[in-house]
C-alpha positions as CSV (number, residue, x, y, z in Angstrom):
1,X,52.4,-59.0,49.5
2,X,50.7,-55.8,48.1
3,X,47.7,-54.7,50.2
4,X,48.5,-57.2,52.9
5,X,45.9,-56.5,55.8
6,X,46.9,-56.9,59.3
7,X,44.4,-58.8,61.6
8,X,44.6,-58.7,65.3
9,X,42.2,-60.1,68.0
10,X,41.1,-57.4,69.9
11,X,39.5,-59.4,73.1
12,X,36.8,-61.3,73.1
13,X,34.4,-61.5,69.9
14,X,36.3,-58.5,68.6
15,X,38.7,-58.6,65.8
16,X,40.9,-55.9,64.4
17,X,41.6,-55.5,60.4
18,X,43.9,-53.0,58.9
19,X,43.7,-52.2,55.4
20,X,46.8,-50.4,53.8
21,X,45.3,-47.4,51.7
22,X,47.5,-45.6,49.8
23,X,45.4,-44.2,46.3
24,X,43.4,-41.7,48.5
25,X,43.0,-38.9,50.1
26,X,40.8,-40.3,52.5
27,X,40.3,-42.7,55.6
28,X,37.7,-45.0,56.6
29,X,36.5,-46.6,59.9
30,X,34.2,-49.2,59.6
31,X,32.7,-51.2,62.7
32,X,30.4,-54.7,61.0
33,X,28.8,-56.6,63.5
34,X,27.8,-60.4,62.9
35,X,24.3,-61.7,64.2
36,X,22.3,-65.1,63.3
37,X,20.0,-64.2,60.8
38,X,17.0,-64.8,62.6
39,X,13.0,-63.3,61.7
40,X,13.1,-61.9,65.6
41,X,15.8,-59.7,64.8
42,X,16.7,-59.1,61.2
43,X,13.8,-56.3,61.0
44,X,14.5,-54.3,64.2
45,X,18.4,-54.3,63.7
46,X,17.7,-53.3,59.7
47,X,15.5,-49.9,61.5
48,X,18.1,-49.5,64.2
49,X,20.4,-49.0,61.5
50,X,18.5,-46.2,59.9
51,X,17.8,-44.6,63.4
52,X,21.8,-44.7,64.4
53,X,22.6,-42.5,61.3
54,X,20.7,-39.8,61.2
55,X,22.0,-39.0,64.8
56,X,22.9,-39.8,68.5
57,X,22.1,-38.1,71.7
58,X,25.1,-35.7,71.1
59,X,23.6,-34.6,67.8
60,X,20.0,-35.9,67.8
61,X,18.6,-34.7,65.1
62,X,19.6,-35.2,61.2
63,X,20.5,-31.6,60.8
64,X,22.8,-31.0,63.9
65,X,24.3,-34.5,62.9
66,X,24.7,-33.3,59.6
67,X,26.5,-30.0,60.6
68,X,28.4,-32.4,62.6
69,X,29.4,-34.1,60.0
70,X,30.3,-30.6,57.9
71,X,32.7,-29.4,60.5
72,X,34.7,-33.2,60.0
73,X,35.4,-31.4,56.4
74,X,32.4,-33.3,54.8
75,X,33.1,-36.5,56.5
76,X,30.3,-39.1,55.6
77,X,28.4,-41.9,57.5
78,X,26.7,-44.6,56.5
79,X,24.8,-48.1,57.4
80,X,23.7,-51.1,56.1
81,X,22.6,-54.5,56.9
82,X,22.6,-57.3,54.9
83,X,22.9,-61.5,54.6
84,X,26.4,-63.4,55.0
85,X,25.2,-66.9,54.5
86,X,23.2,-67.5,57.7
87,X,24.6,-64.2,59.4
88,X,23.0,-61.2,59.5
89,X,26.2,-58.1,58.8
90,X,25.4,-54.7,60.0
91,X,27.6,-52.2,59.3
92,X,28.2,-48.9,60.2
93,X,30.8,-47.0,58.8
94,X,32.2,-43.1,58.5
95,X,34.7,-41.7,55.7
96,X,36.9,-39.0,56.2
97,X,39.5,-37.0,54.7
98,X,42.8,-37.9,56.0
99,X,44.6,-35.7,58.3
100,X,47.8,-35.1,56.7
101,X,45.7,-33.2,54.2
102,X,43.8,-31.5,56.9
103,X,44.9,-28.1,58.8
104,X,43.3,-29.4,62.2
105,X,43.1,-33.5,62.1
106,X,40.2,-35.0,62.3
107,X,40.6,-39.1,62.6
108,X,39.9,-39.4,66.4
109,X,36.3,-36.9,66.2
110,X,35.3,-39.1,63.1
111,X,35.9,-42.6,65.2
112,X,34.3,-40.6,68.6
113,X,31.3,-39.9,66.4
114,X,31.0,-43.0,64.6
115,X,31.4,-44.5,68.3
116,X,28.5,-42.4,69.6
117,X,26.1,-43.7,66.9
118,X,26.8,-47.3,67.9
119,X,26.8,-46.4,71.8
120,X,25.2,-43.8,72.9
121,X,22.0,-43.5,70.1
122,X,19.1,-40.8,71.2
123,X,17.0,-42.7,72.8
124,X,14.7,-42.0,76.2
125,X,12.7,-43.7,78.9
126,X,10.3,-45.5,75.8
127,X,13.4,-46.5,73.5
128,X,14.8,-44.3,70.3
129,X,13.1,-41.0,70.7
130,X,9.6,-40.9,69.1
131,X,9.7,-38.6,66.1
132,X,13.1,-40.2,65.0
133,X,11.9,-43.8,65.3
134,X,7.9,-42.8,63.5
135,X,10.5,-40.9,60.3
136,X,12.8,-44.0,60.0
137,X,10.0,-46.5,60.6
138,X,8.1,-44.9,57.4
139,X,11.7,-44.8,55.2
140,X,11.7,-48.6,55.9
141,X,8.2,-48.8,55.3
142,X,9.1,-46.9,51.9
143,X,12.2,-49.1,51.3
144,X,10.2,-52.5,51.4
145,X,7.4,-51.2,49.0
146,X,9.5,-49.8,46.2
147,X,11.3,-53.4,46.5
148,X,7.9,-54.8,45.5
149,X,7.2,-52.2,42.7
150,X,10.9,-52.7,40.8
151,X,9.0,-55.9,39.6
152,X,12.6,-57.8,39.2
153,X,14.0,-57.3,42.5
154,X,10.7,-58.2,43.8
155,X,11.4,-61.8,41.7
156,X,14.1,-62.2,42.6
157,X,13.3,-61.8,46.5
158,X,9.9,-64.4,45.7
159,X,12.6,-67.0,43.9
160,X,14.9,-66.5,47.6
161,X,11.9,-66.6,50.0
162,X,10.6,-69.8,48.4
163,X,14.0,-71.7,47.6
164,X,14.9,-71.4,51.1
165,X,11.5,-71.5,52.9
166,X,12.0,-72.5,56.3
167,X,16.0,-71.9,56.3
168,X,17.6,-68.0,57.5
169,X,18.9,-67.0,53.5
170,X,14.9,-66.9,53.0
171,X,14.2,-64.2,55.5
172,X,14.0,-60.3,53.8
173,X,16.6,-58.3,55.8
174,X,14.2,-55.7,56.6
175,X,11.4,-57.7,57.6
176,X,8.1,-56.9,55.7
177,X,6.0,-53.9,55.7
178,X,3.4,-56.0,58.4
179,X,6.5,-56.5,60.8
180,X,8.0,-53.0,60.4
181,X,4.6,-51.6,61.2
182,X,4.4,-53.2,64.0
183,X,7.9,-52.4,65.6
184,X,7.7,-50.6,68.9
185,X,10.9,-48.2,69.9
186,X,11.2,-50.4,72.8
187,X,11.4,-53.4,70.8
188,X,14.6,-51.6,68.5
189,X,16.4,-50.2,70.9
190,X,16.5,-53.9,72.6
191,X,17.2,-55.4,69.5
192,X,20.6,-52.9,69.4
193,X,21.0,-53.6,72.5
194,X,21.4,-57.3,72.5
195,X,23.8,-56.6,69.1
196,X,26.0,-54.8,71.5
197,X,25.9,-57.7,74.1
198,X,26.4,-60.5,71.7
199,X,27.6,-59.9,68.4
200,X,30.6,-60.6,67.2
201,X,32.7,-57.3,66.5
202,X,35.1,-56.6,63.8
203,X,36.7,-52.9,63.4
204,X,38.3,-52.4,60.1
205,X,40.4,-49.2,59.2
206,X,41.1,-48.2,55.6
207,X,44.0,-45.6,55.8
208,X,47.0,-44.7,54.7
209,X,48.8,-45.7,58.1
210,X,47.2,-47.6,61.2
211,X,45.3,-46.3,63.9
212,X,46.1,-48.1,66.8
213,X,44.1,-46.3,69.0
214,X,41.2,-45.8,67.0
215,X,41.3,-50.1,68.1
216,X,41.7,-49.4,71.7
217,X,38.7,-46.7,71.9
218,X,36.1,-49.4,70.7
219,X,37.4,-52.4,72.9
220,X,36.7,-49.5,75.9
221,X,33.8,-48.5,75.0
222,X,32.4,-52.1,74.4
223,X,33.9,-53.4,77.7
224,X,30.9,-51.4,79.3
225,X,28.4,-54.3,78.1
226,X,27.9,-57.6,79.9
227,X,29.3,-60.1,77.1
228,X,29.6,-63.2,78.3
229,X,27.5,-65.0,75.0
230,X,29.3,-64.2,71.7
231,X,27.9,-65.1,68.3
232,X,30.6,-66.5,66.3
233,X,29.3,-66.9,62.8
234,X,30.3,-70.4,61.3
235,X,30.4,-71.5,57.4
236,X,27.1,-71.7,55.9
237,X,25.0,-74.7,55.6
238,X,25.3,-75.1,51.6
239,X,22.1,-75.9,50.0
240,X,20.7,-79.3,48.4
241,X,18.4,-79.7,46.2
242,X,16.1,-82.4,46.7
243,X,12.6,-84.3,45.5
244,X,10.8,-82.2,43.1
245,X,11.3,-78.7,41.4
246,X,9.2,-76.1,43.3
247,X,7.2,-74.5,41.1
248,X,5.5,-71.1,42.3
249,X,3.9,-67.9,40.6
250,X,2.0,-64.6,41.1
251,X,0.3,-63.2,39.0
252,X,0.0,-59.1,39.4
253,X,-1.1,-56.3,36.9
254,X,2.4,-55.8,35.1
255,X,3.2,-54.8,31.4
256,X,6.5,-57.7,31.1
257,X,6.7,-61.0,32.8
258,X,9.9,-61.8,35.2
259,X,11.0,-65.8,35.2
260,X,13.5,-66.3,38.2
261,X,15.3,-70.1,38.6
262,X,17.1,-71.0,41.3
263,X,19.6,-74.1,41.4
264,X,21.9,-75.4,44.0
265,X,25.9,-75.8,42.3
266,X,29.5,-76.1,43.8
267,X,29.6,-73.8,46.6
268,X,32.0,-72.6,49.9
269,X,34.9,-70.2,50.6
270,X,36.6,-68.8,47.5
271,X,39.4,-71.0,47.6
272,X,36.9,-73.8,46.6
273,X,34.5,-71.8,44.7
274,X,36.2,-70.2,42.0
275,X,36.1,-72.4,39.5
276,X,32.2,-72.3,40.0
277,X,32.8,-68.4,39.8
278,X,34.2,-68.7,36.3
279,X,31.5,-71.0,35.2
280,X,28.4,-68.8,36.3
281,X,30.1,-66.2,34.9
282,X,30.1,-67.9,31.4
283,X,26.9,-69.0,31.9
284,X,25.6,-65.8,32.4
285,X,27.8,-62.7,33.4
286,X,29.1,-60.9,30.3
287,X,28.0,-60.1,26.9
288,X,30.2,-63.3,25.7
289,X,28.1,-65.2,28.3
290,X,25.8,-68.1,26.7
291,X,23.2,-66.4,28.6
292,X,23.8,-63.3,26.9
293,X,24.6,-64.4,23.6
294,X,22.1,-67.2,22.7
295,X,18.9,-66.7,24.9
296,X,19.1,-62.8,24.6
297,X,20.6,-61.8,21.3
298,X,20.1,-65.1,19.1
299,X,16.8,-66.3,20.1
300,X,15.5,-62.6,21.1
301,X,13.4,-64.3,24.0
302,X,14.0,-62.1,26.7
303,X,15.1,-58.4,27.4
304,X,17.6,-59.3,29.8
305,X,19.1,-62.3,31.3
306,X,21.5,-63.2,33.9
307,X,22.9,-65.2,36.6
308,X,24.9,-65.0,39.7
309,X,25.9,-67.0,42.5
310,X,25.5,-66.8,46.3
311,X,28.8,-68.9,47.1
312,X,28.4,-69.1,50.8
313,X,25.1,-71.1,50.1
314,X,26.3,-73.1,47.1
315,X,23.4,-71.3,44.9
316,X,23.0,-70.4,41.1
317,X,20.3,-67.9,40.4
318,X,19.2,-66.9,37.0
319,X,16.4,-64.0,36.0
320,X,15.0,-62.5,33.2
321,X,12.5,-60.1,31.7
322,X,10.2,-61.6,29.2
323,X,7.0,-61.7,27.1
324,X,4.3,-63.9,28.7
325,X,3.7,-65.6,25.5
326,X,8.0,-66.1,25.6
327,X,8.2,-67.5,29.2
328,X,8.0,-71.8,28.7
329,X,10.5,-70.7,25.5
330,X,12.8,-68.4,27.8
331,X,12.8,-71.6,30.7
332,X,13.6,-73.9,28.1
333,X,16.3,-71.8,26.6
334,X,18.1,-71.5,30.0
335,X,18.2,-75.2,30.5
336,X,19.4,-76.0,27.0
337,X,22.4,-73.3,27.7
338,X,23.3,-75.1,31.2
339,X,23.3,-78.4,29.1
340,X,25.5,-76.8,26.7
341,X,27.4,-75.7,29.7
342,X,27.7,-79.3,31.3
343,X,28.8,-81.0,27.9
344,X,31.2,-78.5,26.9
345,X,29.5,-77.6,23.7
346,X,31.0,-73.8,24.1
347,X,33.9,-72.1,22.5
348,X,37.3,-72.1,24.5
349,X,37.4,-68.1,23.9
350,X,34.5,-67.8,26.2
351,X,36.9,-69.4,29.2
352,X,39.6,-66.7,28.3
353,X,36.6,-63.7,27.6
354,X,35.8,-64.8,31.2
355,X,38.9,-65.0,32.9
356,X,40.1,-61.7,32.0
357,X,36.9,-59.6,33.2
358,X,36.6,-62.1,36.5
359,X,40.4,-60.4,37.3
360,X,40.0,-57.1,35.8
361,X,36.8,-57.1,38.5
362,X,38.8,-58.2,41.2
363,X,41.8,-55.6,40.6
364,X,38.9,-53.2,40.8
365,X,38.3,-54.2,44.1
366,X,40.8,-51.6,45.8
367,X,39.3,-48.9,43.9
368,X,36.9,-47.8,46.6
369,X,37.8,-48.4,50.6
370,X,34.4,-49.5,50.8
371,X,34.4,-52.0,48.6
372,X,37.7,-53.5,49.6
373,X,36.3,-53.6,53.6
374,X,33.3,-55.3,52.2
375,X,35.6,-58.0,50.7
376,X,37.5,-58.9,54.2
377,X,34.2,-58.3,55.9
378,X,32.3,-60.8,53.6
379,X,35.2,-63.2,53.9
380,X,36.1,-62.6,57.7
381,X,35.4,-66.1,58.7
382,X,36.5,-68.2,55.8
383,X,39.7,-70.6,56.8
384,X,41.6,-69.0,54.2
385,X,41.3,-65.6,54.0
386,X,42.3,-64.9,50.3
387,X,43.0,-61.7,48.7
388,X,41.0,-60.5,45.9
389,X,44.7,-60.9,44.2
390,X,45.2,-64.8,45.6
391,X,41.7,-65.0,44.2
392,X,42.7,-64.1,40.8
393,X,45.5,-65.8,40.6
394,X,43.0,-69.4,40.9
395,X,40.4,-67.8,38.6
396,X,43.7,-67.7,36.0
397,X,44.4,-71.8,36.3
398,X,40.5,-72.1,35.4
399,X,40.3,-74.3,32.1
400,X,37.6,-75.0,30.3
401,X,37.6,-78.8,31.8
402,X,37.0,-77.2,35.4
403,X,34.6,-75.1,34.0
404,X,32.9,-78.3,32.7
405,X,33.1,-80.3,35.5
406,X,31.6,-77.3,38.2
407,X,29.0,-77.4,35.5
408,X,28.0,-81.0,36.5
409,X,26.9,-79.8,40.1
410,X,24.3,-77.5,38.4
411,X,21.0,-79.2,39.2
412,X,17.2,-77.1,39.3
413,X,15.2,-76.6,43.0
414,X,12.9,-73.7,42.3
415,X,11.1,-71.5,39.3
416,X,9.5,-68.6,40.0
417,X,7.0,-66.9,37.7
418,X,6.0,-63.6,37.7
419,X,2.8,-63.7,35.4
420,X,0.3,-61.0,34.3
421,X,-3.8,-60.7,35.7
């Protein structure tokens, strides 16, 4: 099959994924460890990540890890942390160019220094090194705040933290502002240090031909930790919705109002989602979405609004940007289009509309090696690992009666109101 991967078990809590790459002219390396998404962690592992790329204790500080980086011709490195369902993901990966292309090659120095972040960070006697930890400690301190001043991400991360109060998928990956503060080095470097110990591994390597022993460097290097208690991240606990609808709101000193609803729907691994994938997307995905078409442009209620799903919780969230004096009108709206939605009082088109920009989406997928290693890495754990071409070939048997009947599982848990003082 085209773009087959090859995955091998590397040892113990480490996996292996090869991802043929032939479109570019580059290679990438990609190590993701899988945590449980837990409060005492989640915030110390999200700074750790910001400390491990900006240097090690070969390069320590951004500028000699940059020129590092400049003498890989331009290679790249990056990290990022973010929720799987319960897990917590952290990623850290480096891009290169390949070395066919290359007078000197340059694969094993990029996966030696991507190896060195993860490994061998700059740290001393107290933890990562004081003026490195007190710069990235006030870039996640920066991160979390201009969350909370782009008012609809800050909405949407209300509508999340109260729909799942008390569960893992409510936690903020990078803690808040209060618990970054209070970080110690000490307290960061042992949070990366109990990743090493116990999280489960999975090396990926986008190129175009296998790097065997890009594999055996990082089962070495690893071997040097104590390992005997392995996460192994499980499928999610879907939601339910239950009793009454939770109804919160702020109120703050903003110009537009935001109104964020959250439902539980059909959920799981793609080869049981999908049809629930084509019927948010009609709901509220393209400009042919209901969404789109009736609360937007008909009724002029809103200035945007939209929906998505988190499939690995078996959630539908939908937000928009309103007039205070248009909010009760914009919430009744929405529910009139997912009743719409559940009676199949829609026109077949939109099925078709939907189908063809789901696929086109998912052949899009292999234009950037990032995005396709976020794919297997999102999906690592699934029982059936399906290709984003396996998964267009389900979304293509969608009909509008499976749209109709993923529809049914649609039922509201929480509203979130983001009013003016």
């Amino acid at each position: 099959m085209k773009n087959q991967i090859l995955k091998t078990n590397l040892g113990k809590g480490v996996d292996g994924c090869y991802i043929p790459s032939h479109r570019f002219k580059t290679a990438r390396i990609s190590v993701t460890a899988y945590m449980p998404l837990e409060k005492a962690t989640a915030c110390p592992l999200s700074l750790a990540c910001l400390l491990i790329s900006n240097g090690c204790k070969k390069h320590p500080t951004p500028m000699e890890f940059s020129q590092r980086l400049d003498t890989l011709y331009g290679a790249s490195l990056g990290t990022d942390t973010y929720k799987m369902g319960d897990t917590l993901a952290v990623r850290v990966g480096i891009i290169f160019a390949e070395d066919r292309f290359l007078p000197t090659p340059v694969a094993e120095d990029c996966a030696n220094l991507l190896f060195d972040t993860i490994f061998e960070p700059d740290v001393d006697e107290g933890g990562f090194c004081e003026g490195n930890f007190i710069r990235e400690q006030r870039i996640q301190i920066e991160e979390i705040e201009g969350e909370i001043n782009d008012k609809r991400t800050f909405a949407r991360n209300r509508l999340v933290e109260k729909m799942f109060e008390g569960e893992p998928y409510g936690l903020a990956v990078t803690g808040t502002k209060e618990e970054t503060e209070a970080l110690t080095r000490k307290e960061v470097y042992d949070a990366w240090q109990n990743l090493l110990k116990s999280a489960y591994f999975r090396i990926s390597i986008t190129a175009e031909n296998p790097h065997d022993e890009v594999f055996e460097a990082f089962t070495k290097r690893l071997s040097d930790y104590n390992r005997d208690s392995i996460y192994t991240p499980t499928a999610s606990i879907l939601h339910t919705t239950e009793g009454e609808v939770k109804q919160i709101s702020d109120s703050m000193a903003v110009a537009q109002g935001k109104l964020a609803m959250g439902f539980s729907c059909a959920g799981g691994e793609d080869a049981e989602s999908y049809k629930s994938m084509v019927m948010i997307d009609i709901l509220g995905g393209g400009p042919y979405s209901l969404l789109f078409s009736n609360v937007r442009e008909k009724l002029s209620l809103c200035y945007y609004c939209a929906a998505r799903g988190v499939r690995k919780k078996g959630v539908l969230m939908i937000d928009s940007g309103v007039e205070f004096d248009n909010m009760e009108k914009t919430y009744n709206a929405v529910l009139e289009q997912i009743d719409l939605l559940k009676s199949g009082n829609f026109d077949d088109g939109i099925v078709e509309a939907s189908k063809l920009y789901i696929i086109g989406s998912l052949k899009g997928v292999y234009d950037s090696q990032a995005v396709t290693d976020h794919w297997y890495a999102d999906r690592w754990f699934d029982d059936k690992l399906l290709s984003p071409e396996q998964l267009a070939s389900l979304v293509e048997t969608v009909t509008k009666a499976d749209v109709v009947a993923a529809a049914q599982s649609i039922k509201l848990d929480t509203v979130y109101r983001l009013l003016g003082k």
